[in-house]
N, CA and C of each residue as an Amber inpcrd file, in Angstrom:
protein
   426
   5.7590000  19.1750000  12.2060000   6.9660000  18.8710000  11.4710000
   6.7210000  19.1150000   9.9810000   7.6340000  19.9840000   9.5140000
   7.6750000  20.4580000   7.6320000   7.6410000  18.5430000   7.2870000
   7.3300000  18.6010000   5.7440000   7.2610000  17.5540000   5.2400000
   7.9330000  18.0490000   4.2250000   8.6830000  16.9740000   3.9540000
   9.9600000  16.9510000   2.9210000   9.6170000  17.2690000   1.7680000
  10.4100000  17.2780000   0.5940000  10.1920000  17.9070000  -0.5000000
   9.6870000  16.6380000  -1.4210000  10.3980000  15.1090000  -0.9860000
  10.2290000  14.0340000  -1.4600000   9.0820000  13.6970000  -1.1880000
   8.3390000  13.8210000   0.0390000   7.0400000  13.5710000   0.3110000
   5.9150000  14.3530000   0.0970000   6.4720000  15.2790000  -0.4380000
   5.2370000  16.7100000  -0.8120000   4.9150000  15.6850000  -2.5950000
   6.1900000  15.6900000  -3.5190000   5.8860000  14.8790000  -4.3550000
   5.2970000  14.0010000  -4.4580000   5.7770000  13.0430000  -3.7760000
   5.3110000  11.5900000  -3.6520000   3.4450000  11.2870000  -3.0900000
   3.7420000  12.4280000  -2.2770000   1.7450000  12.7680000  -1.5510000
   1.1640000  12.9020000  -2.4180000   1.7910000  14.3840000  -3.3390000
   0.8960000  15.2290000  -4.7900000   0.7820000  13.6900000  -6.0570000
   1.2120000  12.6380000  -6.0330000   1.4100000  11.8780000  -6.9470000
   0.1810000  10.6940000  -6.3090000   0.4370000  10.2830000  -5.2030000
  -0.2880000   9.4660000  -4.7260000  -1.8830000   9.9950000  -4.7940000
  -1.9300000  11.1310000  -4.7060000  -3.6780000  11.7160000  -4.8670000
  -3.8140000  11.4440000  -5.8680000  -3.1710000  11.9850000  -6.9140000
  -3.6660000  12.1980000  -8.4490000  -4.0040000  10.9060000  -8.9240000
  -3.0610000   9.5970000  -8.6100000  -2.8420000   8.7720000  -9.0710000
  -4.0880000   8.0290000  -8.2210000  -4.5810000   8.1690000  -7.1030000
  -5.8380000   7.6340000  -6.2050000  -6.7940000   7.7410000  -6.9830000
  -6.8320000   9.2570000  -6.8950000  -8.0610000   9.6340000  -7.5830000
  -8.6310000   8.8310000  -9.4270000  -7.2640000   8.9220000  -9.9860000
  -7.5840000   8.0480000 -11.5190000  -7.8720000   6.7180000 -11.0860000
  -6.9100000   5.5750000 -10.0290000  -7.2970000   4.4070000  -9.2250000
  -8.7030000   3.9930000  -9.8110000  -9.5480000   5.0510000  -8.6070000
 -10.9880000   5.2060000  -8.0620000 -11.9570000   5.7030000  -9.3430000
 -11.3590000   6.4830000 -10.5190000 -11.9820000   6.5410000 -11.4970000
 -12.3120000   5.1750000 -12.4130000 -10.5780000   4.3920000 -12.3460000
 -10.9400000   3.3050000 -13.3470000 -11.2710000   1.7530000 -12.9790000
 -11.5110000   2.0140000 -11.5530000 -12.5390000   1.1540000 -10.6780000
 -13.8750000   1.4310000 -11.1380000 -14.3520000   2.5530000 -10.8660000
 -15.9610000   3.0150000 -11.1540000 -16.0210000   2.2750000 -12.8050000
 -15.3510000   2.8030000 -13.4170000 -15.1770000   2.5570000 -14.7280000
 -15.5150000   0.7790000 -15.1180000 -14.7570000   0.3210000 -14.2390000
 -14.9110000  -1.1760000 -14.3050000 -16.0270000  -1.5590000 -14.0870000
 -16.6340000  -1.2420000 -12.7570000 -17.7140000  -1.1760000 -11.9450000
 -18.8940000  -1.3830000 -12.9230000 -18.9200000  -0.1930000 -13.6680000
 -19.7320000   0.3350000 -14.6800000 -19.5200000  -0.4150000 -15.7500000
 -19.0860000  -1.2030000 -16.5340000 -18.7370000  -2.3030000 -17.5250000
 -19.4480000  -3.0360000 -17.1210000 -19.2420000  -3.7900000 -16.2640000
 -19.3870000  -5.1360000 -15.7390000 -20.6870000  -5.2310000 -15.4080000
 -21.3650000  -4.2260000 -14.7890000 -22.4230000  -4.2810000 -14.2610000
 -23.3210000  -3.9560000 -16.2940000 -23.1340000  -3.5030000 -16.9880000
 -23.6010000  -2.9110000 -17.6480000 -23.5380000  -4.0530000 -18.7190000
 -22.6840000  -5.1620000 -18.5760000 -22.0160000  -6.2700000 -20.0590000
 -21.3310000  -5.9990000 -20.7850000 -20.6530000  -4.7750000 -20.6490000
 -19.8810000  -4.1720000 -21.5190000 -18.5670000  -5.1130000 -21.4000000
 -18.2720000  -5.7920000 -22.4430000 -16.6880000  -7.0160000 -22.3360000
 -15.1910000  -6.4400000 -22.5850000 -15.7570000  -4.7070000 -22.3430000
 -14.0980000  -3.9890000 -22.6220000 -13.9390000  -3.7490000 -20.8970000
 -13.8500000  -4.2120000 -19.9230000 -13.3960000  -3.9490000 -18.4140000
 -12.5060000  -4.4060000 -18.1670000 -11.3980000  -4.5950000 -19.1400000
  -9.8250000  -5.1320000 -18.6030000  -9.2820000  -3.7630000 -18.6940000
  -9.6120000  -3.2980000 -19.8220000  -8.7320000  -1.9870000 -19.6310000
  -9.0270000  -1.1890000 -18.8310000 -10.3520000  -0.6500000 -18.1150000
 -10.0920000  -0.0400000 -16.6130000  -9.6630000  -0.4130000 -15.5390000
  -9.7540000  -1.7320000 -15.3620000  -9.4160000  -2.7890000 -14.9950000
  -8.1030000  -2.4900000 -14.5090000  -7.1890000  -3.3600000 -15.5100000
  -5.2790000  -2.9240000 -15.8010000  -5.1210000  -1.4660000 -15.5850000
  -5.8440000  -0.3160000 -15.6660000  -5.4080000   0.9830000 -15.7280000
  -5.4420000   1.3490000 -13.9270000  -6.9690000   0.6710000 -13.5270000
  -6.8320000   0.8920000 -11.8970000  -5.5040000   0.4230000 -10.9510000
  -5.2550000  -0.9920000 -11.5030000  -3.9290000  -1.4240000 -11.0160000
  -2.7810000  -0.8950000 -10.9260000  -2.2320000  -0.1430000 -12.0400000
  -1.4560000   0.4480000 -12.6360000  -1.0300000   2.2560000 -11.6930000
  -2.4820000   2.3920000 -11.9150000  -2.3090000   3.7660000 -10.9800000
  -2.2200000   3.3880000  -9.5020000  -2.8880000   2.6510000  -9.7120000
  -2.7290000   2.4730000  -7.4330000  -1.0850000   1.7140000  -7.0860000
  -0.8500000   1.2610000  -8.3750000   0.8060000   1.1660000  -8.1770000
   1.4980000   2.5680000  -8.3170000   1.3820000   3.0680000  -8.9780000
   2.0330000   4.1620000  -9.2520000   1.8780000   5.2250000  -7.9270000
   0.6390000   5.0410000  -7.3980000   0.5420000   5.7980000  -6.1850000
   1.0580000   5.2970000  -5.4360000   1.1650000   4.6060000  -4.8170000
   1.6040000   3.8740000  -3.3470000   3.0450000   3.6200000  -3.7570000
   4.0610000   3.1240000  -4.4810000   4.9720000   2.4670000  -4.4840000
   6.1960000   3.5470000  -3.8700000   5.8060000   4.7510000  -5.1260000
   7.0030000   5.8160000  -4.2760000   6.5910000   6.4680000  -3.0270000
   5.0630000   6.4270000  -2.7850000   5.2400000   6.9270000  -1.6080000
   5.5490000   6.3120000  -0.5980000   5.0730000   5.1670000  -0.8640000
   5.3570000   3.6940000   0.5670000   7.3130000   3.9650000   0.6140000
   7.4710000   3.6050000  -0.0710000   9.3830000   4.0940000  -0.1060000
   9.6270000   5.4170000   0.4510000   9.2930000   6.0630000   0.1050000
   9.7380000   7.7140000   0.8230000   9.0270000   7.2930000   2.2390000
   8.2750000   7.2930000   2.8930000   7.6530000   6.9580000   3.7400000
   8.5680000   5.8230000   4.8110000   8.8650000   4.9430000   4.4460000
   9.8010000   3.8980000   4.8090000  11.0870000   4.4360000   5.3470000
  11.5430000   5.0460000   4.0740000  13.0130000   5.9210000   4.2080000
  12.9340000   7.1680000   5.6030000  11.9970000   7.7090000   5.3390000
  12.0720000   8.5290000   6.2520000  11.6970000   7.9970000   7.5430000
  10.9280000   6.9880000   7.9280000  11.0040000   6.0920000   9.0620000
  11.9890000   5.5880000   9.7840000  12.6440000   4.9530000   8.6260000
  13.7110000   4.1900000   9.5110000  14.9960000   5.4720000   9.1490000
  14.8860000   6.6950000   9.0690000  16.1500000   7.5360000   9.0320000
  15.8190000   8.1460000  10.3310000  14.7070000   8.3740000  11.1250000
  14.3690000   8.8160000  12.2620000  14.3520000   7.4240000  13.2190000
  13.9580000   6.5590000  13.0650000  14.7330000   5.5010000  14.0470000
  16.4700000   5.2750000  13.8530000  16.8910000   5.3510000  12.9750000
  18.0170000   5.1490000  13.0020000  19.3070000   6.8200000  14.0370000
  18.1130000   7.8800000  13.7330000  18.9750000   9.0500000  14.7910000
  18.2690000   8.9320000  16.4490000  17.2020000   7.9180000  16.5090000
  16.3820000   7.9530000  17.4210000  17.4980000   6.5670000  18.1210000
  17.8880000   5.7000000  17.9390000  18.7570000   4.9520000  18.2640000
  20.1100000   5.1370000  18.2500000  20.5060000   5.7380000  17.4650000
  21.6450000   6.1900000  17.7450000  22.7970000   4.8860000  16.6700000
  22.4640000   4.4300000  15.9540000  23.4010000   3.3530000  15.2120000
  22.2400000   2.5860000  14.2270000  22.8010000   1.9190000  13.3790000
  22.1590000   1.3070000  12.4360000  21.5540000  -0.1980000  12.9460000
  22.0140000  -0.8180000  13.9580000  21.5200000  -1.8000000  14.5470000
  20.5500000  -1.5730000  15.6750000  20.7020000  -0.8170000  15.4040000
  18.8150000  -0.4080000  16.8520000  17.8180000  -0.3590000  16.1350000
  17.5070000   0.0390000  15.0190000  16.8000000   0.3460000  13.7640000
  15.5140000  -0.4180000  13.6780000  15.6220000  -1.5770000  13.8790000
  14.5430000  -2.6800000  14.0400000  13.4140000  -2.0920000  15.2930000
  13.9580000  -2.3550000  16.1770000  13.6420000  -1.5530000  17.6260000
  13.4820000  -0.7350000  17.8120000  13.9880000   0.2850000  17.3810000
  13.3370000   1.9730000  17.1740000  12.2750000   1.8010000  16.1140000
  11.9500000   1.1450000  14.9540000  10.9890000   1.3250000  14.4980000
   9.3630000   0.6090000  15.0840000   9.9640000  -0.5510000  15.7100000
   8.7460000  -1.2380000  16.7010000   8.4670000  -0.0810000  17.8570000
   9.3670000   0.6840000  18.5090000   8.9760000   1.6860000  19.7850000
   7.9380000   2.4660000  18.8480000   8.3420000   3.3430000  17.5080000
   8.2060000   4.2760000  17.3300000   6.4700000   3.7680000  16.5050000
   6.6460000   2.8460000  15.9630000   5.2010000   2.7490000  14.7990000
   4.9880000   1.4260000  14.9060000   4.3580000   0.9400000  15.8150000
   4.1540000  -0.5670000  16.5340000   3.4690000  -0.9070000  15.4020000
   2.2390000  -0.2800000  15.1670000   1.0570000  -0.5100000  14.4610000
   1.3630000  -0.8430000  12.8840000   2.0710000   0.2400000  12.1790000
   2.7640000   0.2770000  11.0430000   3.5800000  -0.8860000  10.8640000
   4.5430000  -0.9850000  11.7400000   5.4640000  -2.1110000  11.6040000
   4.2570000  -3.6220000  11.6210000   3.5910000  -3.9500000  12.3350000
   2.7830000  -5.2630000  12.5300000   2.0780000  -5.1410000  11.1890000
   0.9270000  -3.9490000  10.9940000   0.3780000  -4.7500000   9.7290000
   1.4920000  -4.4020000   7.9880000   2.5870000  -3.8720000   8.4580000
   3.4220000  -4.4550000   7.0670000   4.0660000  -5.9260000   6.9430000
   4.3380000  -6.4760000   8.6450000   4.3410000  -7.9960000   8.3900000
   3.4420000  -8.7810000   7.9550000   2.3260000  -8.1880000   8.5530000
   0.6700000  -9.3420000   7.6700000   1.0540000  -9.0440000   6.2660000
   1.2980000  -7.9110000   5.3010000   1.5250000  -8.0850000   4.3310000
   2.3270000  -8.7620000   3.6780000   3.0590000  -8.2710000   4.7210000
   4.3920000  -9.3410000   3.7280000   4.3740000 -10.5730000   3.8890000
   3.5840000 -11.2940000   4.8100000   3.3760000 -13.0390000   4.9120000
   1.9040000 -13.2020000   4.3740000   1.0490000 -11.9540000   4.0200000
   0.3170000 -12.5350000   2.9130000   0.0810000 -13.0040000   1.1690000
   1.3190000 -11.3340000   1.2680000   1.8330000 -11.6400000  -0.3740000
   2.9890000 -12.9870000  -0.3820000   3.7090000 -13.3530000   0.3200000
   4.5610000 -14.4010000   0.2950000   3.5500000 -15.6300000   0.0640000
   2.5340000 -16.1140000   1.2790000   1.5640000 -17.0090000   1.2100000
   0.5530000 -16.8880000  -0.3140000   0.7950000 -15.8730000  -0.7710000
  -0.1880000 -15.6910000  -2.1160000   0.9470000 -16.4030000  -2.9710000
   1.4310000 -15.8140000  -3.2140000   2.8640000 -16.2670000  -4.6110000
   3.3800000 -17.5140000  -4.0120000   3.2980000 -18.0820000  -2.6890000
   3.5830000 -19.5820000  -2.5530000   2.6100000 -20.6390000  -3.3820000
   1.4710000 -20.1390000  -3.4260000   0.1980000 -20.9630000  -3.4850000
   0.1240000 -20.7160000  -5.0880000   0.7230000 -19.5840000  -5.5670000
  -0.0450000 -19.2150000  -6.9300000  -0.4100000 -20.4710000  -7.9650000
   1.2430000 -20.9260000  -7.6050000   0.6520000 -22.4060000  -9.0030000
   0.3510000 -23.5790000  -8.6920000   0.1780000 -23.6030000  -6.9600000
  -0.3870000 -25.3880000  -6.7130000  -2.1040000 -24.8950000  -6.8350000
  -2.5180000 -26.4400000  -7.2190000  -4.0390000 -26.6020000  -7.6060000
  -4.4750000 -26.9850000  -6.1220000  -5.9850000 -26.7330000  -5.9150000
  -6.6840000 -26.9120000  -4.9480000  -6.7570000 -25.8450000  -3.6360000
  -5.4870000 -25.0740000  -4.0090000  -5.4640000 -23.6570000  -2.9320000
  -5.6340000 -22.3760000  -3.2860000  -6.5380000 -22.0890000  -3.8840000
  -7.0970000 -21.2220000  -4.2070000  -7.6560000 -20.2920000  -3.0170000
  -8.6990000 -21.2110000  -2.3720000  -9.3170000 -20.0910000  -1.7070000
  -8.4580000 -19.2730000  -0.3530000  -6.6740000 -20.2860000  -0.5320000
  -5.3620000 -19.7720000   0.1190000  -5.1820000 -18.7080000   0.0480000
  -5.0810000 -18.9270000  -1.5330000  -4.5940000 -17.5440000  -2.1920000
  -5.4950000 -16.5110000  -2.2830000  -7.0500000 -16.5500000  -2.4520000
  -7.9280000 -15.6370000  -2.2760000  -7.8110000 -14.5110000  -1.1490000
  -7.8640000 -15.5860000   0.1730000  -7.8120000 -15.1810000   1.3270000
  -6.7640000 -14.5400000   1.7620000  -6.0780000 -14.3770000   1.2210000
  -4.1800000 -14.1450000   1.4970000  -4.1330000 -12.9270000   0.7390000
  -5.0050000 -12.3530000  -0.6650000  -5.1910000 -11.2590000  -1.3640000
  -5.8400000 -10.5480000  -0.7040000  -7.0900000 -11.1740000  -0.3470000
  -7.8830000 -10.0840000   0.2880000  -7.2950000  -9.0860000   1.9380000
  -6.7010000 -10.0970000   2.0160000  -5.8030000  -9.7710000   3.7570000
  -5.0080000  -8.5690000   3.0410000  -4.5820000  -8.9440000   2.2430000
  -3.3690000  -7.9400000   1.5580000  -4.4230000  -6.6720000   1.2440000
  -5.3490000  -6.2370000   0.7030000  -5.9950000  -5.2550000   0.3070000
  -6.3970000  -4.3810000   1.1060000  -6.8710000  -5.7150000   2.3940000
  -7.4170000  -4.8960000   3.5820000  -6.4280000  -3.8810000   4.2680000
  -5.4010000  -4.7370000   4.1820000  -4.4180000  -3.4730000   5.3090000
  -3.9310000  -2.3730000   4.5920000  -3.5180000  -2.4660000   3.2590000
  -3.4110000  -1.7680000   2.7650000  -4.0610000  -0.5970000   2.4010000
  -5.3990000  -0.9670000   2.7310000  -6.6170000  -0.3880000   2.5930000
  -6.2300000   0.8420000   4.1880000  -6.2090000  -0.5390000   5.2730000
  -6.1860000   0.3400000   6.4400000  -5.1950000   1.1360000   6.5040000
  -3.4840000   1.0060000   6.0530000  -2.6700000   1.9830000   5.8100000
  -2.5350000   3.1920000   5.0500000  -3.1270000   3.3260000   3.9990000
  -3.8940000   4.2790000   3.1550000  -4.4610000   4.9980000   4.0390000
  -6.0280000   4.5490000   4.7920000  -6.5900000   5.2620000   5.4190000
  -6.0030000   5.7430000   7.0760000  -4.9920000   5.2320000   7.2330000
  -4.0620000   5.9440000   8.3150000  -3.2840000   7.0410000   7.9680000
  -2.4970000   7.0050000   6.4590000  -1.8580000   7.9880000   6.0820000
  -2.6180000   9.2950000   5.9100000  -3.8750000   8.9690000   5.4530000
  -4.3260000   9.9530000   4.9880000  -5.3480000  10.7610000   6.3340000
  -5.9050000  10.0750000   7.5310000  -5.7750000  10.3370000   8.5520000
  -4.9070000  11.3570000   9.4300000  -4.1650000  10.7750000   8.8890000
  -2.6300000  11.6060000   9.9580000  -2.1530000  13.0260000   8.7770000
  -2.4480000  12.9980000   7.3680000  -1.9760000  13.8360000   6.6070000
  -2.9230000  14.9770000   6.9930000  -4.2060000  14.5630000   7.2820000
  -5.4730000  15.8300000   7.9440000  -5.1360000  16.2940000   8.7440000
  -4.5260000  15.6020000  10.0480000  -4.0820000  16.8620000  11.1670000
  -2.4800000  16.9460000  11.1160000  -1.9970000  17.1850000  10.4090000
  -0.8480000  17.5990000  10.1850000  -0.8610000  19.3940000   9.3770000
């Protein structure tokens, strides 16, 4: 299947923007380990790009999901259900996300739940981690 013109962008953006990610990680990496007390700004810059990567593509990605469940069902109320037939896997760990970032920002300002909120970040990284490495999986044999 051709890949859209939105997702040819959004792919070409998500690399570039990985790749700087993974630069201003190392970067941090390399501060910190070194004592260097300027590692916010690779820091904030890694964040920044791995937003910039993922956000439009996770959206184009989405969109085009549920626009193929939605002709795969045949109406806008099957949509739910065509996307569980079609991407079981996809659909389950975007709910862990989304009830881990919810459980994170519940917890953010009570005291004593921290290691809530730790645990609830790291859950969040991981899948994200694992969705990343599915996309980019599936972008190889395509």
């Amino acid at each position: 299947m051709a890949m859209s013109a939105a997702r040819r962008v959004t792919d070409r953006v998500f690399r570039l923007c990985g790749v700087v990610a993974l630069v201003a990680l190392a970067a941090t990496a390399a501060s910190l380990a070194s004592g260097i007390s300027a590692w916010r700004v690779p820091f904030v810059a890694a964040h920044l790009a791995a937003l910039i990567a993922l956000a439009p593509l996770g959206v184009v990605l989405a969109v085009e999901a549920i626009a193929a469940a939605r002709v795969e069902a045949g109406s806008l109320a099957g949509v739910p259900a065509a996307l569980v037939r079609r991407r079981p896997v996809e659909v389950t760990l975007l709910a862990v996300v989304a009830v881990s970032i919810v459980v994170s920002l519940a917890t953010n300002f009570s005291e004593g739940a921290r290691w809530v909120r730790t645990t609830a970040n790291l859950v969040s990284v991981a899948v994200i981690l694992v969705l990343v490495a599915r996309y980019l999986r599936a972008g190889r044999g395509a």
